[in-house]
C-alpha positions, 0 to 999 in steps of 0.5 A: 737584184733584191727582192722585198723578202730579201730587203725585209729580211736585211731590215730586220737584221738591222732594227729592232721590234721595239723601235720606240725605245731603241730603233736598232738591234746593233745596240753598239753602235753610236746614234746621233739625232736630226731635227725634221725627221723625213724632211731633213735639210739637203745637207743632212740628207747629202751627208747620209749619202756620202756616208753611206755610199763610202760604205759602197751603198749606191743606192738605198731602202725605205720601209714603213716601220709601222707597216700602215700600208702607206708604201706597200713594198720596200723602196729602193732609191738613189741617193738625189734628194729629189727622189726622197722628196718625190716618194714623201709627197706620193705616200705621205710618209711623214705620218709614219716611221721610216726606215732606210737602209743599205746593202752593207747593212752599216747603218740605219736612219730611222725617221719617225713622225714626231719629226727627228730622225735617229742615224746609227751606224758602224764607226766607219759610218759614223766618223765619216757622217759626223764629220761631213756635219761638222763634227758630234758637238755640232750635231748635239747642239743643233739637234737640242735648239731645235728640240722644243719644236720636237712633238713628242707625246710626254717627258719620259718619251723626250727623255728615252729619245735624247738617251738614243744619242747618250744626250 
């Protein structure tokens, strides 16, 4: 079993110190954009998991990237959407950035409060994520209607997260 020392040192390889311009260190691998951040729809969310759990993550891990306190450990979940919805409700990690995470170290989703949520990953990953949401233009496209909803702070903030995903 990993302990927290073991999760925050696998985390650490996977995001970078300077989340708010690029959440991950990996800066090869290809990153798309969901609207809701932490409140993602069941079918993102399921999404994540298959993806995931084809790359042998049977479970995963949640931190708070902005270390408020809000959840004092890493968390490990299962992949029910359940579980999310329960651990967002008792820690109300909607206010901060969120971090998830597997073993295989193959992906990352980086959930931040201004409500989107950025998933990156190795190409196994994401070929396998975007075509369980109906391919990247799809994605693109659902992400950009949804947009103006996003609250972002500024332009120069709305156009440094677009860049995440090349859009």
């Amino acid at each position: 079993m990993m302990n927290d020392m073991s999760a925050m040192k696998l985390h650490n390889t996977i995001y970078g110190t300077d989340f708010l311009n690029f959440p991950f260190n990996k800066r090869s691998w290809e990153v798309v954009l969901l609207p809701f951040g932490i409140w993602m729809t069941e079918e993102n969310y399921s999404a994540i998991a298959s993806a995931s759990q084809y790359m042998g993550d049977e479970e995963y891990f949640i931190v708070d990237a902005e270390k408020t306190g809000l959840l004092p450990q890493a968390a490990i979940l299962q992949w029910p959407y359940a579980d999310l919805e329960k651990l967002e409700a008792k820690h109300q990690l909607g206010q901060v950035i969120t971090h998830w995470f597997g073993r295989s170290a193959s992906w990352g989703v980086a959930c931040h409060e201004d409500h989107f949520a950025t998933i990156g990953g190795d190409p196994d990953f994401m070929d396998r994520f975007v075509m369980l949401r109906g391919g990247r233009e799809a994605l693109r496209s659902t992400f950009l209607e949804y947009w103006p909803h996003v609250i972002l702070r500024n332009e120069d903030r709305k156009k440094t997260v677009l860049s995440f995903a090349g859009w």
